[in-house]
C-alpha positions as CSV (number, residue, x, y, z in Angstrom):
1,X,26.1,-72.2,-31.2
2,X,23.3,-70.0,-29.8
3,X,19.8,-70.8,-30.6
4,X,17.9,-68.5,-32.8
5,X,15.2,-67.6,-30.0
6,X,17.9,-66.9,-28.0
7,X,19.5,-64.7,-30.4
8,X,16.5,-62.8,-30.7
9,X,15.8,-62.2,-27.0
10,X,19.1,-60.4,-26.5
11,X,18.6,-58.0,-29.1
12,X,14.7,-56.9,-28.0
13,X,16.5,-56.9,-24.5
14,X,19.0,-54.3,-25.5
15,X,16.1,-52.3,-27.8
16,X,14.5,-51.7,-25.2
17,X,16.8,-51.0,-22.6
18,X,18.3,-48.4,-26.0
19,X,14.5,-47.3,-26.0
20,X,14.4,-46.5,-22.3
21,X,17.3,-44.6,-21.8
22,X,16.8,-42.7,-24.7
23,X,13.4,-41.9,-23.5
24,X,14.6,-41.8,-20.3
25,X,16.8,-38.9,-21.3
26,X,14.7,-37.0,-23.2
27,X,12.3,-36.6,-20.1
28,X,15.0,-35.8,-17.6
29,X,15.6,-32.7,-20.5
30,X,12.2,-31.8,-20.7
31,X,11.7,-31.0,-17.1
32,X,14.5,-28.2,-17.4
33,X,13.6,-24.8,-18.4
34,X,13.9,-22.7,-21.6
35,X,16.1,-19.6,-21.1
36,X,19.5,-18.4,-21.5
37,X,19.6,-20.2,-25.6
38,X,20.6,-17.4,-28.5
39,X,21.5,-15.1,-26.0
40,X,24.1,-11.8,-26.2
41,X,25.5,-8.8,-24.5
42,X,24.2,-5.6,-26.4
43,X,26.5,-2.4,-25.7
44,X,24.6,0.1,-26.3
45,X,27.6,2.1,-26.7
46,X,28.4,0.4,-30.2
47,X,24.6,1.5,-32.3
48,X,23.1,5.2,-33.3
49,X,19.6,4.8,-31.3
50,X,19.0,3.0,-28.5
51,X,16.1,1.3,-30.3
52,X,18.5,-0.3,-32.5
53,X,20.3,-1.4,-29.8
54,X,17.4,-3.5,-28.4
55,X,16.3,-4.6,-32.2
56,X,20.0,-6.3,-31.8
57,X,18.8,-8.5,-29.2
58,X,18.3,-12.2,-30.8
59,X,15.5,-14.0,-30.1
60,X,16.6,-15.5,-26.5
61,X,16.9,-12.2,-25.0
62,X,20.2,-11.1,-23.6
63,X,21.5,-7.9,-21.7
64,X,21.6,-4.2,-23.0
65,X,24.4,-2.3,-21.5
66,X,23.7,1.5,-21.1
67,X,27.0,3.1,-20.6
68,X,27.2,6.4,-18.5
69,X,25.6,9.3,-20.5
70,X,22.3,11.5,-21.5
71,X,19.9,9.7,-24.1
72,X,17.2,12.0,-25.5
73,X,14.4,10.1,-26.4
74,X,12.0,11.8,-29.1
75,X,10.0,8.6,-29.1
76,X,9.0,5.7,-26.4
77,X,12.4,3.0,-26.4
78,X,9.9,-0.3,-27.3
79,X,11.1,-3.7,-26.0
80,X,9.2,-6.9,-27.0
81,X,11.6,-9.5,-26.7
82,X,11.5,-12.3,-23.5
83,X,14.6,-13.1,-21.1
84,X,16.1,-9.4,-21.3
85,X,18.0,-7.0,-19.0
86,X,18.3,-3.6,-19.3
87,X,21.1,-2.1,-17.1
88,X,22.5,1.5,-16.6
89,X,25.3,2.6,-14.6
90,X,22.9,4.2,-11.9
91,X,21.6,7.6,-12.2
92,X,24.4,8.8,-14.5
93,X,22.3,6.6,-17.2
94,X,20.1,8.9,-17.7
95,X,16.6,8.8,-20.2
96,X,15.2,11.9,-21.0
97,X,12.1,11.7,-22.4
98,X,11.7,15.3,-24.7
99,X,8.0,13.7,-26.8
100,X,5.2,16.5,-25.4
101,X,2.7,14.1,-26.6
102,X,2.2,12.0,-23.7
103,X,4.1,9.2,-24.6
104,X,6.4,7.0,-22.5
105,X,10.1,6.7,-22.4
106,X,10.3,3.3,-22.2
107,X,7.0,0.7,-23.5
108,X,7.3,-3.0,-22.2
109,X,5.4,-4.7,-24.1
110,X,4.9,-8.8,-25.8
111,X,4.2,-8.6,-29.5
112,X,0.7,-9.3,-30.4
113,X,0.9,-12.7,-31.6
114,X,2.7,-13.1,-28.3
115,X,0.2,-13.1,-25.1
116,X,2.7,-12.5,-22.4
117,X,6.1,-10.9,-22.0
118,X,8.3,-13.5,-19.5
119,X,11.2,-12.2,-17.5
120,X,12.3,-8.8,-17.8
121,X,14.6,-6.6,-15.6
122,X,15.4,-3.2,-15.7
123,X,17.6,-1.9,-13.0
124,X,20.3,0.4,-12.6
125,X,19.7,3.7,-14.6
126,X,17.1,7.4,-14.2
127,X,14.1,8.1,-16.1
128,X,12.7,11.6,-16.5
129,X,10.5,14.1,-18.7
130,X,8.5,16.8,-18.6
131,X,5.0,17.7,-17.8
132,X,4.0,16.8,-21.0
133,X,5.6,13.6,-21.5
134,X,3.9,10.3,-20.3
135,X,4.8,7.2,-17.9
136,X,8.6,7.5,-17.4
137,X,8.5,3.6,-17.4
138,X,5.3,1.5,-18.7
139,X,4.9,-2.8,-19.2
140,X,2.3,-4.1,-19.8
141,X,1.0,-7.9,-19.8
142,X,4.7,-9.2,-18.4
143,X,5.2,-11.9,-16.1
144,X,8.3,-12.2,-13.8
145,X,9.2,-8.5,-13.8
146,X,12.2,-6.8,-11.6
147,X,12.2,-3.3,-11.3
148,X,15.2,-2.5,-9.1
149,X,17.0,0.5,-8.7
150,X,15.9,3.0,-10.7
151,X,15.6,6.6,-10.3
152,X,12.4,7.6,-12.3
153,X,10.9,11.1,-11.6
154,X,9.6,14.8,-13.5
155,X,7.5,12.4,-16.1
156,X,4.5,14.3,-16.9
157,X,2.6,10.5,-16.5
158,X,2.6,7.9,-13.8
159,X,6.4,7.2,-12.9
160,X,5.6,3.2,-13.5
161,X,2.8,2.0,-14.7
162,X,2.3,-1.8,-14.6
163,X,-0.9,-3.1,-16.7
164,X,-1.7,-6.7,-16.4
165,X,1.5,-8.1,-14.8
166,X,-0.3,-11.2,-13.4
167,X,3.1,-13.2,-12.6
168,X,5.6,-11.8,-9.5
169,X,6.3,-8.2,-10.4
170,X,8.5,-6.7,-8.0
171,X,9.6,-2.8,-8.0
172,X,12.2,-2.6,-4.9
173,X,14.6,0.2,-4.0
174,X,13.8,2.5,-6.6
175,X,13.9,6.1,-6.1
176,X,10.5,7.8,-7.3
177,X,9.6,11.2,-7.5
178,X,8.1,14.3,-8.7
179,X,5.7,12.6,-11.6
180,X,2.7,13.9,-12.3
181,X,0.6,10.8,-12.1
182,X,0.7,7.9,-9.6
183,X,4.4,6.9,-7.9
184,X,3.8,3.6,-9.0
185,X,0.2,2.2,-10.6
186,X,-0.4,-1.2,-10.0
187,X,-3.3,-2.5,-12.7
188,X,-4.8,-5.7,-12.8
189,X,-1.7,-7.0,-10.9
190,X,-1.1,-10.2,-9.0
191,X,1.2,-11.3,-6.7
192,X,3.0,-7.9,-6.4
193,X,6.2,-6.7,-4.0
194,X,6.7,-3.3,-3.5
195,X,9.5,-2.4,-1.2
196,X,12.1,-0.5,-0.2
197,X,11.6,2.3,-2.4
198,X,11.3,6.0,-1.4
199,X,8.5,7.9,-2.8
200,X,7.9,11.5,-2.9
201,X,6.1,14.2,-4.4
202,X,4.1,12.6,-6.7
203,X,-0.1,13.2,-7.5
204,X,-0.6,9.7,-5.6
205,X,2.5,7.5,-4.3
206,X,1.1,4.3,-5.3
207,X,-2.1,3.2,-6.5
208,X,-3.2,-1.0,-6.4
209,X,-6.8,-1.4,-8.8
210,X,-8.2,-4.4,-9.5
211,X,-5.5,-6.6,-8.0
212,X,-4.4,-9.0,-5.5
213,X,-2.0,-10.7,-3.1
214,X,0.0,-7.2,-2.7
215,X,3.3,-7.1,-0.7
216,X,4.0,-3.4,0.2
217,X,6.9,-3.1,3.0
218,X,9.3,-1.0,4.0
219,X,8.6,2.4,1.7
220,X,8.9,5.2,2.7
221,X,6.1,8.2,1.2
222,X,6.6,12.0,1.3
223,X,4.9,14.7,0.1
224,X,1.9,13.5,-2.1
225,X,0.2,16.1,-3.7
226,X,-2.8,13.3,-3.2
227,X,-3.0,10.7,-1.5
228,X,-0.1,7.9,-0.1
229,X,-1.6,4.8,-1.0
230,X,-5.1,4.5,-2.7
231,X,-6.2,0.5,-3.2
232,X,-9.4,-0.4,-4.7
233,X,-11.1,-3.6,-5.5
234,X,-8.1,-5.4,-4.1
235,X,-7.8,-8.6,-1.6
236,X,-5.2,-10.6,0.4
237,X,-2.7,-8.0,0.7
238,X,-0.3,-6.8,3.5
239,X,1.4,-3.3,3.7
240,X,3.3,-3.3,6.6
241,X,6.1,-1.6,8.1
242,X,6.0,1.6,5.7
243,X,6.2,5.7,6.6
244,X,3.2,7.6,5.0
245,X,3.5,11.4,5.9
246,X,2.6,14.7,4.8
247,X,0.0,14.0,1.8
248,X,-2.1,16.8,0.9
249,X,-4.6,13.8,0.6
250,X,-5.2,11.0,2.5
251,X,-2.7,8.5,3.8
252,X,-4.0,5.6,3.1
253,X,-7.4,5.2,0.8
254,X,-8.8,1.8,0.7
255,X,-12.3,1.3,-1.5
256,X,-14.6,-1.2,-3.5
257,X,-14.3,-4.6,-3.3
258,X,-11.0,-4.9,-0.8
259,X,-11.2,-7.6,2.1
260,X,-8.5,-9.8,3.6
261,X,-6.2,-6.6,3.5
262,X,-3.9,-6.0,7.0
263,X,-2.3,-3.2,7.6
264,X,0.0,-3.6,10.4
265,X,3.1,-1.3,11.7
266,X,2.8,1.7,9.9
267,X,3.4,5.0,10.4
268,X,1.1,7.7,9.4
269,X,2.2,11.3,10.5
270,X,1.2,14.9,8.9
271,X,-1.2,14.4,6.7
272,X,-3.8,16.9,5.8
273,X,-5.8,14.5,4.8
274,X,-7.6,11.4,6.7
275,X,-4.9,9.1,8.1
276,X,-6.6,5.4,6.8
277,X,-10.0,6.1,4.9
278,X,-11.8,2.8,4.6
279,X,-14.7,3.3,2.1
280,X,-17.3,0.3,2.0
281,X,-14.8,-2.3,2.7
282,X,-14.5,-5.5,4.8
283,X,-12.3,-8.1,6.6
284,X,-9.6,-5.6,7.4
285,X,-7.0,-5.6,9.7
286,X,-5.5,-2.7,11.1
287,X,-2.9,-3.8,13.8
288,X,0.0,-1.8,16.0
289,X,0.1,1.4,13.6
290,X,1.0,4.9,14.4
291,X,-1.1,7.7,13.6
292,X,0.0,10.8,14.6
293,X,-0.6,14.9,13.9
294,X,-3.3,13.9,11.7
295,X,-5.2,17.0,10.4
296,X,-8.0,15.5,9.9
297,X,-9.6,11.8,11.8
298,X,-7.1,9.1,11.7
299,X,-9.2,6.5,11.1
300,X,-12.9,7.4,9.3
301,X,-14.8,4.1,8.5
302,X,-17.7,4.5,6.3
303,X,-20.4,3.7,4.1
304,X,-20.9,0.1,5.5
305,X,-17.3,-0.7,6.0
306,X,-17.7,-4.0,8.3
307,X,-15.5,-6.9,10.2
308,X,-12.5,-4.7,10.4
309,X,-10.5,-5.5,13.3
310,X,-8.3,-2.3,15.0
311,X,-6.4,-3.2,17.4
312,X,-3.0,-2.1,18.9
313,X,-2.7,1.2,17.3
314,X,-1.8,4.8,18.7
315,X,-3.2,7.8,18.2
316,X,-1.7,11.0,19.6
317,X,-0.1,14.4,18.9
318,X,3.3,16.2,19.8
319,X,2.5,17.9,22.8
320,X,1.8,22.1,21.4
321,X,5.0,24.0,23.7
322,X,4.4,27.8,22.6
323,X,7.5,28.3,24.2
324,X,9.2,26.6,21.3
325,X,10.7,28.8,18.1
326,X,7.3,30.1,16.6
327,X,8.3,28.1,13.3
328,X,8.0,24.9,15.3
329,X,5.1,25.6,17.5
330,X,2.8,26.7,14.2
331,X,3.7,23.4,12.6
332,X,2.8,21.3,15.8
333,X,-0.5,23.2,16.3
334,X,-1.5,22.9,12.5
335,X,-1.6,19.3,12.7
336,X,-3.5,18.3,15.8
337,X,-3.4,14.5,16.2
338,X,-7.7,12.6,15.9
339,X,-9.2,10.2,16.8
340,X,-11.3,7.4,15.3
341,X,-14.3,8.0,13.2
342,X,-16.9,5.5,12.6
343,X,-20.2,6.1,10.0
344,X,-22.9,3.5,9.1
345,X,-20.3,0.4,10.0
346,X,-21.4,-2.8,11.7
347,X,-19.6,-6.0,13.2
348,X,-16.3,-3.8,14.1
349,X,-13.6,-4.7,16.7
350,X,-12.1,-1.9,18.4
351,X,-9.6,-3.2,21.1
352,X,-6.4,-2.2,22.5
353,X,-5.6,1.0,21.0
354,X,-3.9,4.4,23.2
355,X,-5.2,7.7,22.5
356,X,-3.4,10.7,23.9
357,X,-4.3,14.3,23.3
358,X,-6.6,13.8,20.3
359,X,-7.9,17.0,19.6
360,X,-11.2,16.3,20.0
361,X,-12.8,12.8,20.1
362,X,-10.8,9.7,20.7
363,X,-14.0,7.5,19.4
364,X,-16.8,9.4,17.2
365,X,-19.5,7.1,16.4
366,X,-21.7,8.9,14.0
367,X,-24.5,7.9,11.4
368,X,-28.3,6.6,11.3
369,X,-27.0,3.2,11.8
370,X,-24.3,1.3,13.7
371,X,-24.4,-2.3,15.0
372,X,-22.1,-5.0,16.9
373,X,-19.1,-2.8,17.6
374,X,-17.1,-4.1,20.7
375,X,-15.2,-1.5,22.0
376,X,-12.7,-3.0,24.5
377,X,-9.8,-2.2,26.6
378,X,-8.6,1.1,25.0
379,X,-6.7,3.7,26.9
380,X,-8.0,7.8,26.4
381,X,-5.6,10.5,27.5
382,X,-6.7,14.3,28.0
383,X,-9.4,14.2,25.1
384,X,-10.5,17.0,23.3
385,X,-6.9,18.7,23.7
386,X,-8.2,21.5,21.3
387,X,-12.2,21.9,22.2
388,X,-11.5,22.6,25.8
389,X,-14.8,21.7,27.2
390,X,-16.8,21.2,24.0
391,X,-15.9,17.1,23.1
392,X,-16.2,14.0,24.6
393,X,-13.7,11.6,24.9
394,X,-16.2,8.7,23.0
395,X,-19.2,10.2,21.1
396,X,-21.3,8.0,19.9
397,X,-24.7,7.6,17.8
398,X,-27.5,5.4,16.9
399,X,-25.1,2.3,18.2
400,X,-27.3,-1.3,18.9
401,X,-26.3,-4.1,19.9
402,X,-22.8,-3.4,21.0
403,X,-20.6,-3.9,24.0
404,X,-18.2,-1.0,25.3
405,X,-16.0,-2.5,28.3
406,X,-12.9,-2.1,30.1
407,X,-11.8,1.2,29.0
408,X,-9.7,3.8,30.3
409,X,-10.4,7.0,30.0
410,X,-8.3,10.0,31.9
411,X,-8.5,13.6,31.9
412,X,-5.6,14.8,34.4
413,X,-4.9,18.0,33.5
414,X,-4.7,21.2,35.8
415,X,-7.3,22.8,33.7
416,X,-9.5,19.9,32.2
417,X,-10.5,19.7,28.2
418,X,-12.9,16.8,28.4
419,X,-16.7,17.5,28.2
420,X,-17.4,14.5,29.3
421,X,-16.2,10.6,29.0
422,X,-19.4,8.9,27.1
423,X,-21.7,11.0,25.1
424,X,-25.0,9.2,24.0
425,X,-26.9,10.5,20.7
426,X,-29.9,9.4,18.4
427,X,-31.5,5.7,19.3
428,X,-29.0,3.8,21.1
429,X,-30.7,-0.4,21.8
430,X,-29.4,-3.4,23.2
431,X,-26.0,-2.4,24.4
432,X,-23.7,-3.2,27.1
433,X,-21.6,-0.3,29.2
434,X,-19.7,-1.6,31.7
435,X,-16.6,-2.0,33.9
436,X,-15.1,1.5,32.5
437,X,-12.5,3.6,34.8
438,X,-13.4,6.9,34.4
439,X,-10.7,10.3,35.6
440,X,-11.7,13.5,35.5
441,X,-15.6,13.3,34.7
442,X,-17.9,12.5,37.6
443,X,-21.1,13.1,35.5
444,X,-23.8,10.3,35.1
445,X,-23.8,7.8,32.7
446,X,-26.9,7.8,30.7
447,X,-28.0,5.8,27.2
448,X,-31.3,7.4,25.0
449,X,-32.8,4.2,23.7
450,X,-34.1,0.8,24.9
451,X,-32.5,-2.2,27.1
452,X,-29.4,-0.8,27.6
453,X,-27.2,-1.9,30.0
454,X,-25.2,0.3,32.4
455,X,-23.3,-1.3,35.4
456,X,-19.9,-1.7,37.3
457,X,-18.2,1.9,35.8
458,X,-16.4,3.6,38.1
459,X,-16.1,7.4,38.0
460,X,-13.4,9.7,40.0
């Protein structure tokens, strides 16, 4: 016979190793993530309207399937429901948004009570309007949001508007076009990928405000009737490896409160525009892009821009052949190829970059006040291709306390278009000239201003 005490022990043992299983379960559950409870596969096919297709969805979201076919929307398609995918059958899923009021085709939006929106997708199917109709595609204050595969264009608004997605959204491989607001307009968004996707003839292809930690790669941009890429108060971004060309604006517009941005591998080409426009901004880097037949200066710093590093980049123009079908040789000759233009900047690295038949300036230096800019070990080509005589190849005002070393500069042609390779203006202090190798200007080298240095260039 067992003794009572002992009795006793056995069952609190067992209790609590009941106890700690149980709880021992219940914690192991509560690590795992909600989704994918109450779920269902809407076919769209099967209701009237489309809205009453997504008013089917239960409450743990689900997928709508848009068969093949034209849907006429008189009013915005509202979803407000987490966990949900909306998926065509590629382009010949096709909204058409008919409202002339402005309004959207499709509103992406949490219910009031709600806060946030988690985890929506739409992919696969084409958004259009008309010039009076709004955003083709809208969401607002959604997290975890795929965009993928769309064809979204003739919306009289922005084709996608994103307000307030703070949490991953991604719009990759869409086809965007024709909309008579922004490509794509980024508000208030964080931690954003935008890639893959061709954009063309839209006011501006994309437009980042107010954001950060943008991801833009691999796009290619044609035909603004703006600009390609306008960013403003903006930080720790990259947009790399993208094609910006032809924009009646600039290609690239960068403004406010942006720093930490690097733009790196791009290609900017037949703009009428600026190439890069950097207005007031700081801690940029600007690394192993191509700028060519740029209408207008490739690169115009101003209005304080500082600590921008530019590096590794070419400038240049296709060669004008007026041999060549006179189609051609107007299109090569309207879009010259320029240099670099800096205005009121200070603390500015400018090292490494090839310039080749700019049409007038490589470097312009211009303003009532420039400091600390180290201009180092850039090659010059045949400056002012189109000024024969008239440009310098680096012009330069009211510069202090700056070093300009190691350059080449080269005007070999059989009849010469450089002026002249330095060109000092305005009150020029406390800089360094030295160690240039100088082609095709024998002229002396001379600095208005106070203890300058000038030694160890080398003319021929």
């Amino acid at each position: 016979m067992q003794r009572p005490d002992r009795v006793f022990n056995c069952i609190a043992i067992s209790l609590i190793v009941l106890l700690t299983a149980t709880y021992a379960s219940m914690a192991q559950e509560s690590e795992h993530q909600a989704g994918g409870e109450n779920t269902a596969v809407i076919d769209a096919a099967q209701y009237e309207q489309l809205q009453d297709a997504i008013d089917a969805l239960p409450d743990g979201g689900g997928m709508i399937v848009l068969p093949p076919g034209r849907y006429e929307l008189e009013k915005p398609l509202i979803l407000n429901t987490d966990f949900v995918t909306i998926k065509g059958a590629g382009p010949s899923t096709h909204l058409v948004n008919i409202n002339k009021d402005g309004q959207p085709a499709l509103h992406i939006e949490p219910p009031e009570e709600q806060g946030k929106l988690n985890w929506i997708q739409v992919t696969d199917l084409r958004i259009t309007g008309n010039p009076q109709s709004g955003n083709g595609l809208e969401a607002v204050d959604i997290e975890w949001l795929l965009l993928s595969r769309l064809s979204v264009d003739h919306n009289g608004g922005d084709g996608i508007l994103m307000d307030h997605c703070n949490e991953d959204p991604r719009v990759a491989d869409c086809l965007i076009t024709y909309n008579g607001g922004a490509g794509i307009n980024l508000l208030a968004c964080h931690d954003m990928v935008v890639s893959a996707n061709q954009i063309e003839d839209n006011q501006d292809g994309v437009r980042c405000i107010g954001g950060f930690n943008l991801t833009m790669t691999g796009n290619n941009f044609d035909d603004q009737k703006g600009h390609g890429l306008v960013i403003e108060d903006t930080y720790g971004s990259v947009v790399s490896g993208n094609m910006i060309e032809e924009s009646i604006g600039h290609a690239v517009v960068l403004s406010g409160a942006c720093y930490g941005i690097s733009l790196s591998a791009n290609t900017f080409t037949h703009c009428q525009g600026e190439g890069v426009r950097l207005e007031g901004v700081k801690d940029i880097t600007l690394s192993a892009n191509g700028f060519v037949l740029m209408r207008q200066y490739a690169l115009h710093a101003l209005d304080g821009a500082s600590q921008l590093t530019i590096t590794g980049n070419t400038f240049s123009r296709f060669p004008y052949d007026p041999s060549k079908p006179l189609n051609v040789a107007k299109a090569h000759k309207s879009d010259p190829g320029q240099g670099i233009l800096l205005e009121n900047v200070h603390d500015i690295t400018l090292n490494g970059n090839t310039f080749s038949e700019t049409s007038g300036e490589a470097i312009c230096i211009r303003g009532q006040k420039n400091q600390r800019i180290n201009i180092t070990g850039n090659t010059i080509v045949n400056p002012s291709h189109d000024h024969p005589g008239e440009k310098a190849a680096v012009d330069i005002a009211n510069l202090t306390g700056s070093i300009i070393t190691n350059n080449t500069l080269t005007d070999n042609q059989e009849q010469r278009t450089m002026k002249q390779a330095f060109l000092f203006r305005g009150e020029c202090d406390f800089n360094i000239v030295s160690n240039n190798l100088i082609f095709g200007d024998k002229s002396e080298l001379s600095i208005p201003g106070k203890q300058n240095r000038i030694r160890d260039n080398m003319s021929f």
